[in-house]
TORVEXNU-995870 format. One record per atom (N, C-alpha, C): residue number from 1; residue in one letter; atom name; y, x negated, z negated. Coordinates in Angstrom, 2 decimals. Example, Ala and Ser with C-alpha at 12.3 -4.5 7.8 and 13.67 -1.06 7.14 Angstrom:
% TORVEXNU-995870
- num/residu/atome/y/x/z
- 1/A/N/-5.69/-13.19/-7.80
- 1/A/CA/-4.50/-12.30/-7.80
- 1/A/C/-3.30/-13.20/-7.80
- 2/S/N/-2.25/-12.85/-7.08
- 2/S/CA/-1.06/-13.67/-7.14
- 2/S/C/0.03/-12.90/-7.87
END
This chain:
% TORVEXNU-995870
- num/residu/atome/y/x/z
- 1/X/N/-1.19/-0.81/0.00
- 1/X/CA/0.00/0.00/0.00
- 1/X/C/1.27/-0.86/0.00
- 2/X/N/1.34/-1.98/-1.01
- 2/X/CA/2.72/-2.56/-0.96
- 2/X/C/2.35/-3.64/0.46
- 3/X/N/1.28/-3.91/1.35
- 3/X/CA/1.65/-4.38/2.51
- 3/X/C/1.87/-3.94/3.29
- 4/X/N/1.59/-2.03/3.62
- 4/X/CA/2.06/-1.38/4.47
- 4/X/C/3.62/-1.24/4.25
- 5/X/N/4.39/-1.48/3.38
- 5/X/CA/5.71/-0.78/2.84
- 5/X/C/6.38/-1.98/3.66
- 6/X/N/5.88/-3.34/3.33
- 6/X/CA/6.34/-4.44/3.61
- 6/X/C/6.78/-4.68/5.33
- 7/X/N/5.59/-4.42/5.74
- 7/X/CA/5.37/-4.19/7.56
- 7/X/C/6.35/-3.08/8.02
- 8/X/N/6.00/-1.60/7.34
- 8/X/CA/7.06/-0.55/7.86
- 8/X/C/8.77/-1.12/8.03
- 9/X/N/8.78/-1.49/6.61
- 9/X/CA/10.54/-1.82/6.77
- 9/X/C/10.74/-3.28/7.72
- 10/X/N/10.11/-4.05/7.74
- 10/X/CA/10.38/-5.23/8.76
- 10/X/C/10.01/-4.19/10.34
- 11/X/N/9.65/-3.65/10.91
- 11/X/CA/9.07/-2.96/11.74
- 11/X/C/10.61/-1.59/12.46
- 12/X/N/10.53/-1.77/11.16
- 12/X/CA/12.21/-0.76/11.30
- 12/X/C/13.88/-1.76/11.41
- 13/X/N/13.49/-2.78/11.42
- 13/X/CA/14.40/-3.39/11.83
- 13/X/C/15.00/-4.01/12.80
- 14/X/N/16.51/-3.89/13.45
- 14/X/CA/16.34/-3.86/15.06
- 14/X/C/16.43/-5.56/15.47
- 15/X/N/15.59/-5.55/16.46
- 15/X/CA/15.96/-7.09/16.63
- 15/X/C/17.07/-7.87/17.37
- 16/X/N/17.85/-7.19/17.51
- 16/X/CA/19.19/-7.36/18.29
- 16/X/C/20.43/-7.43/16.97
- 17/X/N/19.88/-7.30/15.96
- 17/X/CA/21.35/-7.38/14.82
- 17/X/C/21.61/-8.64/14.84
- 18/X/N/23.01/-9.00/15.65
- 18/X/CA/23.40/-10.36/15.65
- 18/X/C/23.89/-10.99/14.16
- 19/X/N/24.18/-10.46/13.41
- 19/X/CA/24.64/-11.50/12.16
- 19/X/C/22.94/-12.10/11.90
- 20/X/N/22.07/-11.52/11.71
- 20/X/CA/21.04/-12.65/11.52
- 20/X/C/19.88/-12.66/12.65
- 21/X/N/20.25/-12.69/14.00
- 21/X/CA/19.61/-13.01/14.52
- 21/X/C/18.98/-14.35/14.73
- 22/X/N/19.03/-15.58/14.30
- 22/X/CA/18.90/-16.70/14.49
- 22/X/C/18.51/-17.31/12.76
- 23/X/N/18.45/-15.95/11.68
- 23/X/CA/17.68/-16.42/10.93
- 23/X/C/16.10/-16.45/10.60
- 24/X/N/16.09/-17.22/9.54
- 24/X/CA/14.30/-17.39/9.23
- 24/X/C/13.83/-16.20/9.16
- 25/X/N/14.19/-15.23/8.15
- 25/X/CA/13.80/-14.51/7.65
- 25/X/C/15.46/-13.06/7.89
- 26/X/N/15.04/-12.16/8.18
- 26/X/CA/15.87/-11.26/8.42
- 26/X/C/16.16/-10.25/7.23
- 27/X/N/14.81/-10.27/6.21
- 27/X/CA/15.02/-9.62/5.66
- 27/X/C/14.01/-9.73/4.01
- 28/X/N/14.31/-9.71/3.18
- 28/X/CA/13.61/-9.54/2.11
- 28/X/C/12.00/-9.47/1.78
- 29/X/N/11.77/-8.12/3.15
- 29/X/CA/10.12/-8.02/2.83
- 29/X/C/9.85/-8.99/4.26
- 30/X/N/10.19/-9.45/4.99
- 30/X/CA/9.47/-10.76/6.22
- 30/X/C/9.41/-11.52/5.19
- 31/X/N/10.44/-11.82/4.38
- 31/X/CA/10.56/-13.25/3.57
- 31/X/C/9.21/-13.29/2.56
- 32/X/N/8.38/-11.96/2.21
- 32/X/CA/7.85/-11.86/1.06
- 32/X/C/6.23/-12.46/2.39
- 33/X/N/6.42/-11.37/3.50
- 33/X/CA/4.90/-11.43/3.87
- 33/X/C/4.73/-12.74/4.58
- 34/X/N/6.09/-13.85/5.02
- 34/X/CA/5.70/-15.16/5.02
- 34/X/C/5.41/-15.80/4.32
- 35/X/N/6.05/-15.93/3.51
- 35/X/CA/6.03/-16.89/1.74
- 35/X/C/5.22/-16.22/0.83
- 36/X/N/5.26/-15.19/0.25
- 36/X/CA/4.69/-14.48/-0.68
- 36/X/C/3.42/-14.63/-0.96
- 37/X/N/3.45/-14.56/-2.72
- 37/X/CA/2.04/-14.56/-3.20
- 37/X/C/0.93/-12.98/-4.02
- 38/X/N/0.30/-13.36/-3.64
- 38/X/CA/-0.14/-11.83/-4.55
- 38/X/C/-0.59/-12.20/-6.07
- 39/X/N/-0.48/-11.64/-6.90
- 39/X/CA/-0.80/-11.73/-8.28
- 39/X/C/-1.95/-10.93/-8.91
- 40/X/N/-2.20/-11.10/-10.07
- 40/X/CA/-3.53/-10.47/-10.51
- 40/X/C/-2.80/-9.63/-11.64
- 41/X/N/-2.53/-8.18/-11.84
- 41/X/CA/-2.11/-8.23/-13.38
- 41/X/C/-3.35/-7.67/-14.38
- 42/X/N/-2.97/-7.98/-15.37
- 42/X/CA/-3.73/-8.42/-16.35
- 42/X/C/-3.09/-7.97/-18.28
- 43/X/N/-3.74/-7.71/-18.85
- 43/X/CA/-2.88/-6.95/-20.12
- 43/X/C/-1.98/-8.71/-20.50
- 44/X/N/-0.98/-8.15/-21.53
- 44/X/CA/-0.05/-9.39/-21.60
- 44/X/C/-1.10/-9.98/-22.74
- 45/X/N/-0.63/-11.38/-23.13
- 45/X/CA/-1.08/-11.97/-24.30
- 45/X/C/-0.43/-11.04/-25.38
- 46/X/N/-0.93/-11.29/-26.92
- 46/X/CA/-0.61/-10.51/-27.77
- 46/X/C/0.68/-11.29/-28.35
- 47/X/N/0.95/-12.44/-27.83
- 47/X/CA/2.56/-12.72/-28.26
- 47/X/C/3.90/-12.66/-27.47
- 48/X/N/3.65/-11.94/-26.06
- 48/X/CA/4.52/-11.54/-25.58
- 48/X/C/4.90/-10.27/-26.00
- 49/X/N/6.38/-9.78/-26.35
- 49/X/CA/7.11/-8.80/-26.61
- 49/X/C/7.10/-7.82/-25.49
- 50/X/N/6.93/-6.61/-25.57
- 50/X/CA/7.72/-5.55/-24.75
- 50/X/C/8.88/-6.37/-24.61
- 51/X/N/9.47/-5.84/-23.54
- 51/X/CA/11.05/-5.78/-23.04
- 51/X/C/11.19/-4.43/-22.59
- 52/X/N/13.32/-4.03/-22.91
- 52/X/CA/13.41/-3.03/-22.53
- 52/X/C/13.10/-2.60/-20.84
- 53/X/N/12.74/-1.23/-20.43
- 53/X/CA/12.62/-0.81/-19.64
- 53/X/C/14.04/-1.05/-18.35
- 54/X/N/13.83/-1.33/-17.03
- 54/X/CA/14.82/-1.53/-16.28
- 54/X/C/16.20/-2.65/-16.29
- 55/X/N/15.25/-3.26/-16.57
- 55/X/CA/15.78/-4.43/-16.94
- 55/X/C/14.90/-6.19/-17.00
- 56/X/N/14.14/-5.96/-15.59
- 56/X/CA/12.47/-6.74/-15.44
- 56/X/C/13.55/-7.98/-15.04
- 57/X/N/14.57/-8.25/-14.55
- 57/X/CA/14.81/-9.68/-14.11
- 57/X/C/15.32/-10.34/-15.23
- 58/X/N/16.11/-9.64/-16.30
- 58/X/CA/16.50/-10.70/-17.32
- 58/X/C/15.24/-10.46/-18.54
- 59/X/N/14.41/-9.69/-18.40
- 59/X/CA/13.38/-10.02/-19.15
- 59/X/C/12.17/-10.90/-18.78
- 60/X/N/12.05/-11.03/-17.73
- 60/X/CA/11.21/-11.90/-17.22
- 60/X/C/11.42/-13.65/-17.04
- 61/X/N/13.14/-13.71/-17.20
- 61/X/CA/13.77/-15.11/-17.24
- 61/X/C/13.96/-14.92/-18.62
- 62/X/N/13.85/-14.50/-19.85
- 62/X/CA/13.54/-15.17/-21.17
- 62/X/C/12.18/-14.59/-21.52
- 63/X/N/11.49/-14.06/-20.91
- 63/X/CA/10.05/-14.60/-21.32
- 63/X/C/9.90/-15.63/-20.64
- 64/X/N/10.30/-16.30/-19.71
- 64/X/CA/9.82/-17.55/-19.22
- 64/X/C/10.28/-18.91/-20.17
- 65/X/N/11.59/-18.72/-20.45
- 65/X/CA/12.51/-19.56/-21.57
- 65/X/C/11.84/-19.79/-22.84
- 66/X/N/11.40/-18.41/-23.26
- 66/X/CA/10.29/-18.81/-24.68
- 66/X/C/9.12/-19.08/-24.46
- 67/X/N/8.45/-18.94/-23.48
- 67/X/CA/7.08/-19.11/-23.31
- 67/X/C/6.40/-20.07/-22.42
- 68/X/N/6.91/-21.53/-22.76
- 68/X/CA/6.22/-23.04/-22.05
- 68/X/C/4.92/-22.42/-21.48
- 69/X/N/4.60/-22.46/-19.75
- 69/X/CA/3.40/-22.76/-19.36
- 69/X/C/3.69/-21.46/-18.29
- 70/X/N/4.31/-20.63/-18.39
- 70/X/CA/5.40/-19.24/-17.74
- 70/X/C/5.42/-19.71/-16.92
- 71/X/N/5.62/-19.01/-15.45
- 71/X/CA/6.43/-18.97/-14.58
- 71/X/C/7.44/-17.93/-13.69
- 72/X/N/8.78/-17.94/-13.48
- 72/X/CA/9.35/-16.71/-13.27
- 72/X/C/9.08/-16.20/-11.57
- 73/X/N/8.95/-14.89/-11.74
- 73/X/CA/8.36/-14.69/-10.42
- 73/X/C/8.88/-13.31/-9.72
- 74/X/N/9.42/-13.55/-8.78
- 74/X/CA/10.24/-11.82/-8.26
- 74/X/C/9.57/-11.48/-6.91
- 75/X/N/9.82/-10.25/-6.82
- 75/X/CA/9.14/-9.84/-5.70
- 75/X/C/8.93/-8.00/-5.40
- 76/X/N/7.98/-7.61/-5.37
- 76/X/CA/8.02/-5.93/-5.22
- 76/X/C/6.69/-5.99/-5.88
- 77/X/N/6.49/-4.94/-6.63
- 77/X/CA/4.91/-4.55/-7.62
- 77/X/C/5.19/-3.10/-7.50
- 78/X/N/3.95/-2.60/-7.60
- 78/X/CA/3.78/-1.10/-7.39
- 78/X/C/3.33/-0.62/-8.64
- 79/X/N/3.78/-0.22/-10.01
- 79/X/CA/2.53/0.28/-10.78
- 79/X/C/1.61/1.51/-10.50
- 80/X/N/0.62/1.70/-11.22
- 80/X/CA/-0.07/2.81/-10.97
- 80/X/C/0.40/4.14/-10.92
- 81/X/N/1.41/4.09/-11.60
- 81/X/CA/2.54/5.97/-11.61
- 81/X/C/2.56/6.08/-11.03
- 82/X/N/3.45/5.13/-10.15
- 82/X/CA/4.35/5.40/-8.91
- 82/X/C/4.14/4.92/-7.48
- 83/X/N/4.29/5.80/-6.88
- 83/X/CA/3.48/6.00/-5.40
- 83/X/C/3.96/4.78/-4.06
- 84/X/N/4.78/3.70/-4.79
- 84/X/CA/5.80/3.01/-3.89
- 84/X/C/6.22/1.59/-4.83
- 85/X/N/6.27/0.79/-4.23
- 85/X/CA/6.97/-0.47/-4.47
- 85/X/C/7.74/-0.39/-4.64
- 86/X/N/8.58/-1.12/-5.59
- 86/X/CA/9.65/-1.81/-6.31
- 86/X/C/9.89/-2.57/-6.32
- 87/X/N/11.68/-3.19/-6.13
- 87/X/CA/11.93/-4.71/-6.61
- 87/X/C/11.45/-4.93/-7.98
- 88/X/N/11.09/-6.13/-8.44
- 88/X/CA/10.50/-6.24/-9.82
- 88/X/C/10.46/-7.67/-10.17
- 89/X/N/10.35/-8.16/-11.45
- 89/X/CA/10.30/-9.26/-11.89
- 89/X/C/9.34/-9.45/-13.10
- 90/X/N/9.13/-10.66/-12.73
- 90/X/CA/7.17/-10.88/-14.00
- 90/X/C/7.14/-12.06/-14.13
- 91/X/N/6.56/-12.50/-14.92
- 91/X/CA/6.33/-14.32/-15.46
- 91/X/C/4.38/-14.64/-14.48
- 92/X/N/4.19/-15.69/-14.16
- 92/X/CA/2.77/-15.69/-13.89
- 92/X/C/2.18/-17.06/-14.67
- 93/X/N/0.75/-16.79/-15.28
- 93/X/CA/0.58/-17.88/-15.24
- 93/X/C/0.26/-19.12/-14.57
- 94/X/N/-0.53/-20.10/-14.98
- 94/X/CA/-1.10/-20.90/-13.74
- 94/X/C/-1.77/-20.88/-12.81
- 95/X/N/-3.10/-19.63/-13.03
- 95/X/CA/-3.57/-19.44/-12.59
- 95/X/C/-3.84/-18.20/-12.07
- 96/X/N/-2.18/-17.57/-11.70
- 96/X/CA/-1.98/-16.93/-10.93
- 96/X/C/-1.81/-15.22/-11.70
- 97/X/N/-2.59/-15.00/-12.93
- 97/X/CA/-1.79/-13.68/-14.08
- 97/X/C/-0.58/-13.48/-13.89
- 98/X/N/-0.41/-11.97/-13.87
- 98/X/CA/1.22/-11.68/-14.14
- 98/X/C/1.20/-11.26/-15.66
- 99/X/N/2.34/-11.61/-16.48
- 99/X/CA/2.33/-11.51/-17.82
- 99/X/C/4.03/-10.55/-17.29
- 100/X/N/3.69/-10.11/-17.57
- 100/X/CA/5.14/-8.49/-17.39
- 100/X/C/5.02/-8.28/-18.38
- 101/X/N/6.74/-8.54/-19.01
- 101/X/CA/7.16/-8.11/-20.38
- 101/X/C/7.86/-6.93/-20.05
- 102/X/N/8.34/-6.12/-18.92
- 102/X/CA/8.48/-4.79/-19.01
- 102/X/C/7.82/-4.08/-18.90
- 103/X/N/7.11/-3.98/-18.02
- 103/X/CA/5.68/-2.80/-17.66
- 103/X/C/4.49/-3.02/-18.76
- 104/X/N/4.24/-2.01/-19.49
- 104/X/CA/2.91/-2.18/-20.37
- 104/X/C/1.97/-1.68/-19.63
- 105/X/N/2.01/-0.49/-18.73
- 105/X/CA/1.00/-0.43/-18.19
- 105/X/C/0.69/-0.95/-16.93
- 106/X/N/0.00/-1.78/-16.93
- 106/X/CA/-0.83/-2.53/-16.10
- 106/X/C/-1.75/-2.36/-14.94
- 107/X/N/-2.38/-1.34/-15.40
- 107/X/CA/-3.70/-0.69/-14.86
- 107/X/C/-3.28/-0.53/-13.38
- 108/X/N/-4.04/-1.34/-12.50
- 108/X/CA/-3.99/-0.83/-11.01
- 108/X/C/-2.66/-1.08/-10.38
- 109/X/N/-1.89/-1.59/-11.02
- 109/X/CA/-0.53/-2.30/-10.56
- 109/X/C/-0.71/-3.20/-9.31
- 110/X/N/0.18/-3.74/-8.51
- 110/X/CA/-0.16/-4.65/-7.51
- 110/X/C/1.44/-5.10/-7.46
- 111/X/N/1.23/-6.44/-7.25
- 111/X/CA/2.34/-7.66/-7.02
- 111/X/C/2.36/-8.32/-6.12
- 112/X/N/3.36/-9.13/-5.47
- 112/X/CA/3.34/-9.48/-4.56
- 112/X/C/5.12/-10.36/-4.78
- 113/X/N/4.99/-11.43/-4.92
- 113/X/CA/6.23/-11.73/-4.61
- 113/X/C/6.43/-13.82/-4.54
- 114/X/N/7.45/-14.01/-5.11
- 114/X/CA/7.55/-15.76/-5.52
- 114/X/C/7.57/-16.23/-6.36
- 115/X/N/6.99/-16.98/-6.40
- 115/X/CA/6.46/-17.91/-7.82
- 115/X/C/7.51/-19.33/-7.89
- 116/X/N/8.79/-19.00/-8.18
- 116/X/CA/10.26/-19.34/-8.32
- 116/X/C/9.64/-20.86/-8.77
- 117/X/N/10.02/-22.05/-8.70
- 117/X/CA/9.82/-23.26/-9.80
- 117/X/C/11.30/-23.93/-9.90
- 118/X/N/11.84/-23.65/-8.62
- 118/X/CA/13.39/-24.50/-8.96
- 118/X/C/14.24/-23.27/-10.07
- 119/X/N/14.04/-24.04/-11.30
- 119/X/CA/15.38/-23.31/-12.46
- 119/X/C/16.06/-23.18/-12.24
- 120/X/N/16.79/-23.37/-10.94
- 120/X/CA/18.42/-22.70/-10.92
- 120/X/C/18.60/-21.78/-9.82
- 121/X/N/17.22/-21.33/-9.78
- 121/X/CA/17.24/-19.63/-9.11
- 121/X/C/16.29/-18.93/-10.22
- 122/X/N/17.58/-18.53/-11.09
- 122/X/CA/17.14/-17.34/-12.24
- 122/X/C/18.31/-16.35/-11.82
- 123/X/N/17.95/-15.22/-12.42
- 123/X/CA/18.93/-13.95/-12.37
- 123/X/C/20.07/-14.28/-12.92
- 124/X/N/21.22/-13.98/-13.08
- 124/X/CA/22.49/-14.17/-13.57
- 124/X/C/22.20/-13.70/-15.04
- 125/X/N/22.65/-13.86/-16.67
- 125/X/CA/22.56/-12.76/-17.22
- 125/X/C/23.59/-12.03/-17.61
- 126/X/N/24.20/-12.19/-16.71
- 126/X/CA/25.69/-11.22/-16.65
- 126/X/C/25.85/-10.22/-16.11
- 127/X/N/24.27/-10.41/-14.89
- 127/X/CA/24.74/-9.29/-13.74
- 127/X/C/23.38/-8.60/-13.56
- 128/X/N/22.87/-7.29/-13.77
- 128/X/CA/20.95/-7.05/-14.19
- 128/X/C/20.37/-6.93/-12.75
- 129/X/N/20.84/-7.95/-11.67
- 129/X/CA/19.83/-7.97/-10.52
- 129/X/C/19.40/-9.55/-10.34
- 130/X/N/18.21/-9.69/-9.73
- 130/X/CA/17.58/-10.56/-9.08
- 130/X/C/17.81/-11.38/-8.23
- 131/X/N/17.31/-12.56/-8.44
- 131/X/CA/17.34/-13.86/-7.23
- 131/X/C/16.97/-13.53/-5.11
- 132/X/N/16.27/-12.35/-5.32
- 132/X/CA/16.30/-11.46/-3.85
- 132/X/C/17.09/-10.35/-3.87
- 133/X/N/18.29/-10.17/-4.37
- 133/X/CA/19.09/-9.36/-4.08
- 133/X/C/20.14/-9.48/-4.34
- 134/X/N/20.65/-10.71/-5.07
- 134/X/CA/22.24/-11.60/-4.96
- 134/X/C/21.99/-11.93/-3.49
- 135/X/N/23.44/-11.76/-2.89
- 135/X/CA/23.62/-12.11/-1.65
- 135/X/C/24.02/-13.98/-1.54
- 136/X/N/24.33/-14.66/-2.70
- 136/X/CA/24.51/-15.69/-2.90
- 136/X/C/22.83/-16.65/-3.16
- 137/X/N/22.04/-16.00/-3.59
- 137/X/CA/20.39/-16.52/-3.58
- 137/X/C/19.71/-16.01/-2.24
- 138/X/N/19.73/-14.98/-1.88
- 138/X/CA/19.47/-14.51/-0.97
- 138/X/C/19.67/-14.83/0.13
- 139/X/N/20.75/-14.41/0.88
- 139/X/CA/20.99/-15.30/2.18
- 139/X/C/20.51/-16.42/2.51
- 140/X/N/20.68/-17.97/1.73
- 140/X/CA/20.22/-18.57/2.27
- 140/X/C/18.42/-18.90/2.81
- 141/X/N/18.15/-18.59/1.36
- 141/X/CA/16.30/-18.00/1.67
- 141/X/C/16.22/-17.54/2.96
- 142/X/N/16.97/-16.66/3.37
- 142/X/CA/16.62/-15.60/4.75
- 142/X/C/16.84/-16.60/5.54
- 143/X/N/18.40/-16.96/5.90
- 143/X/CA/18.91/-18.16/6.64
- 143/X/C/18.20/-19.07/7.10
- 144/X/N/18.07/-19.66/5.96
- 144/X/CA/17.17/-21.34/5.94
- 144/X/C/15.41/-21.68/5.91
- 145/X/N/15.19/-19.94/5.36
- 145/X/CA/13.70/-20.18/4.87
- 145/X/C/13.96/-20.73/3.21
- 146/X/N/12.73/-21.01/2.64
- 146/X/CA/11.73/-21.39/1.59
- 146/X/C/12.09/-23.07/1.37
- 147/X/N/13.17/-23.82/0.99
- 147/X/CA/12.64/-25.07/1.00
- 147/X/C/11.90/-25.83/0.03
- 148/X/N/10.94/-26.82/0.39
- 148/X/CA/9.79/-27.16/-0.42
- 148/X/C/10.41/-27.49/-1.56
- 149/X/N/9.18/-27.33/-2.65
- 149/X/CA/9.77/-27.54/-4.10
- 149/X/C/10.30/-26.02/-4.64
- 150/X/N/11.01/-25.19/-3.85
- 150/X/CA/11.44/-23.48/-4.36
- 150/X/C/10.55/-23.05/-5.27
- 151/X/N/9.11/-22.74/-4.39
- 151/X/CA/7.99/-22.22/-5.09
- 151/X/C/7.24/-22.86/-5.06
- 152/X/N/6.13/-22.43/-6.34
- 152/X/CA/4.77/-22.99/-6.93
- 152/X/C/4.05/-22.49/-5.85
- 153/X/N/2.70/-23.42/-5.86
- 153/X/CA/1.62/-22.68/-5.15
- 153/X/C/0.37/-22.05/-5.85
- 154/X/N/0.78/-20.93/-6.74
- 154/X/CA/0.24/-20.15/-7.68
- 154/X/C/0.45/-18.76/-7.04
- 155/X/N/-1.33/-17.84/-7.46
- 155/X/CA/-0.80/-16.33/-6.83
- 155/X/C/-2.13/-17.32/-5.62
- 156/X/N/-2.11/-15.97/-4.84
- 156/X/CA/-3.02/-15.56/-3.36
- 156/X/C/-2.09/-15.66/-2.36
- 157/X/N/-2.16/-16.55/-1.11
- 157/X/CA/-0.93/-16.00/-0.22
- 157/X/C/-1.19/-14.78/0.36
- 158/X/N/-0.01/-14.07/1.27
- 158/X/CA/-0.33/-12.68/1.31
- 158/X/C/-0.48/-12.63/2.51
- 159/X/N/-0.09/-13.63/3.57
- 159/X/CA/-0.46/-13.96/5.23
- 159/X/C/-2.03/-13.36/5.21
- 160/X/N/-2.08/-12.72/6.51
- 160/X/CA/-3.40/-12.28/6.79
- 160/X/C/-4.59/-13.17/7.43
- 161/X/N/-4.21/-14.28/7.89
- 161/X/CA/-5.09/-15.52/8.30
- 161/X/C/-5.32/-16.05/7.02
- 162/X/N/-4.65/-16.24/5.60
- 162/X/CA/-5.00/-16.80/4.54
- 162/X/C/-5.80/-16.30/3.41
- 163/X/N/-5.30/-14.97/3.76
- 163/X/CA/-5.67/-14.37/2.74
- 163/X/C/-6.65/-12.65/3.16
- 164/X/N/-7.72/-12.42/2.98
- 164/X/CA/-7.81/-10.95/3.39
- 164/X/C/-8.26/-10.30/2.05
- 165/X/N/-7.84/-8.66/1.46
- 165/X/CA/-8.08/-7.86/0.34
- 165/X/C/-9.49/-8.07/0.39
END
């Protein structure tokens, strides 16, 4: 489901829009189904805190801050409620767990996003959106692409030659 959502909206996009025609990535979900990793979720450890609800990017950059071995990770996750993907933000571990200090329920969730390693693409905590939806983090990603060192290679890639469900 969150790779059909991914395909539809890249699919709906015209390829003649000259402001980024000549970029890597045009758009958010290309950027996810080139680069992107899939995640496993998994109940949290018993010393991660809830975090408040709607509010997954600055909770997910201080669960990463308190919790050595974290990694911060954004992208779109679907939980089981709800019938559709979401921008969203989650910590993973090494071996690829999402530890989500907002969502408790878990069950049947699906992730899909970047496994961030350069620290100075965290969310603002001034401003409650994400490193893919500041137009100042964003753009260039699209622009330039992924440059090495950005992301970990933790998570499943989500390319269909690499990876199949």
């Amino acid at each position: 489901m969150v790779l059909d959502y991914l395909h539809a909206v890249v699919a709906l996009q015209p390829a003649s829009h000259r402001p980024t025609r000549t970029w890597t990535h045009r758009t958010v979900q290309s950027l996810l189904l080139a680069e992107g990793r899939w995640f496993t979720a998994a109940a949290p450890p018993a010393q991660i805190k809830s975090l408040p609800e709607r509010e997954c990017f600055a909770n997910a950059a201080l669960t990463e801050r308190t919790h050595p071995g974290l990694l911060y990770a954004e992208g779109f996750a679907m939980p089981a409620a709800v019938p559709f993907p979401v921008a969203h933000a989650w910590c993973v571990t090494p071996d690829g767990r999402v530890v989500d200090p907002t969502w408790t329920d878990f069950a049947g969730a699906a992730y899909i996003g970047l496994p961030i390693a350069n620290t100075r693409l965290r969310p603002d905590p001034l401003r409650p959106n994400g490193v893919l939806e500041r137009p100042e983090t964003l753009y260039p990603l699209l622009r330039d692409g992924v440059p090495p060192g950005t992301t970990a290679p933790i998570g499943r890639p989500c390319t269909p030659k690499e990876w199949a469900p």
